[in-house]
N, C-alpha and C positions, 0 to 999 in steps of 0.2 A: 504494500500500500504506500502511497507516497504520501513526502512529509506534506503539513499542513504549513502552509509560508504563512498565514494571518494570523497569529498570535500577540497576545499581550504584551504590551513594551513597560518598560519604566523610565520615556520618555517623559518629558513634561507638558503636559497639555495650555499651560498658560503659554510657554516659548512657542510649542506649534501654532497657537491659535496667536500670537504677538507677530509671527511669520508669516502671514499670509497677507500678501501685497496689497488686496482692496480692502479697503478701509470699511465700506458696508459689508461685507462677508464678514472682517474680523469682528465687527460689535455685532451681528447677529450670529457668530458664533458664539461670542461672551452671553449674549443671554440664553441663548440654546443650554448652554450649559448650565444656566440658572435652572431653563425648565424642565430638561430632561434631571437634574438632580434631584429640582424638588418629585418629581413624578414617581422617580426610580427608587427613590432615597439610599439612592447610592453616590459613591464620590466618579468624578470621572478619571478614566486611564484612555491612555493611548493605547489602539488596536490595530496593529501596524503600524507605520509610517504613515498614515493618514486620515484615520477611522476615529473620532473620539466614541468611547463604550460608555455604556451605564450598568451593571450589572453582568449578569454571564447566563449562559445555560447551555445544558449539554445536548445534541441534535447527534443525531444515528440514520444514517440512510438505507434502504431497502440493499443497496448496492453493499451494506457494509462499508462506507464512507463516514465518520464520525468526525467531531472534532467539539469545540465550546467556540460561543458566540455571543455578541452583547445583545442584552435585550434590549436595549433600544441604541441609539446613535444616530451620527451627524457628519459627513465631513464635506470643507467647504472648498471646495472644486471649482476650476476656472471657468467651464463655464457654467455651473449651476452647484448648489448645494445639495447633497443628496443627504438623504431622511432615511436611515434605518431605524422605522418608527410605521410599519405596518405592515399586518400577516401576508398579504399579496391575498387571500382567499377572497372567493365568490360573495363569500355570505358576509363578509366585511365590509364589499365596497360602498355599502350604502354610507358610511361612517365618514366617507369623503365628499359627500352631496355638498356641502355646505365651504371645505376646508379653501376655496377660493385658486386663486392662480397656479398652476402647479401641471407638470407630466408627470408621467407614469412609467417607470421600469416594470421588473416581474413583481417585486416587491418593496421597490423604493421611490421615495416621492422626492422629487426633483423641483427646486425654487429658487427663482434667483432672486429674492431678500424676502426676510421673513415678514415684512407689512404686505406681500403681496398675500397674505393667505390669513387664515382668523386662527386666533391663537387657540381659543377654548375650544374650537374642534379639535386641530391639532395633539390638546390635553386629551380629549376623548380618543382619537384613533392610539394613542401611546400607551394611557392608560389600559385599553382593551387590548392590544399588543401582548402587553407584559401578561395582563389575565389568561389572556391563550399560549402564552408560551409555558408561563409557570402551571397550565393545567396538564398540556401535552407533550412538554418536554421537563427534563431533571434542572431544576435552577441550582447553578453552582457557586 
């Protein structure tokens, strides 16, 4: 099986997020990280070289692929921010009717600054997030 390359760093998350060139990405990382904290009520860690994490949980694939993952996160990319802060599932999507400006990956939401989108949704897709992970997967 091969190694897992996205593992937890003991980078600094204030210098990565003090590092990133546009100045609206950096202070809408700073508060991302207010709200994924307070959400997660976890501290934030670096998950790789670019990923800020809140928590962890453990995922096993049918393939026999395994590894740990943050339950929710953020990292803020040149051309857009991406939101690991939602299951990708069917029966979720209604959760984003409301969440405002934004694409879609499989299961990440993609913004390019955080006033384009409403916050208290946001809360709510993260919140339900973390509930489905810690129901169907081991939180670590």
């Amino acid at each position: 099986m091969a190694n897992i390359k996205t593992k937890p760093t003991k980078a600094s998350v204030k210098d990565f997020i003090n590092g990133v060139e546009n100045e609206q990405k950096r202070k809408d990382s700073f508060k991302l990280v207010q709200i994924m904290k307070e959400i997660s009520g976890e501290e934030p860690y670096m998950f790789g070289s670019s990923i800020v994490g809140f928590g962890s949980y453990h995922y096993k694939y049918n393939s026999g692929h395994e590894g740990d993952a943050p339950l929710i996160g953020f990292s803020p990319r040149k051309a857009a921010i991406s939101l690991y802060a939602f299951t990708g599932l069917d029966e979720h999507k209604h959760l984003l009717d409301h969440l405002g400006k934004y694409t879609m990956g499989k299961a990440c939401i993609y913004i390019k600054k955080l006033e384009d989108i409403d916050e208290e949704t946001l809360v709510k897709v993260m919140k339900q997030t973390i509930t489905y992970l810690e129901t169907t997967h081991q939180r670590q």
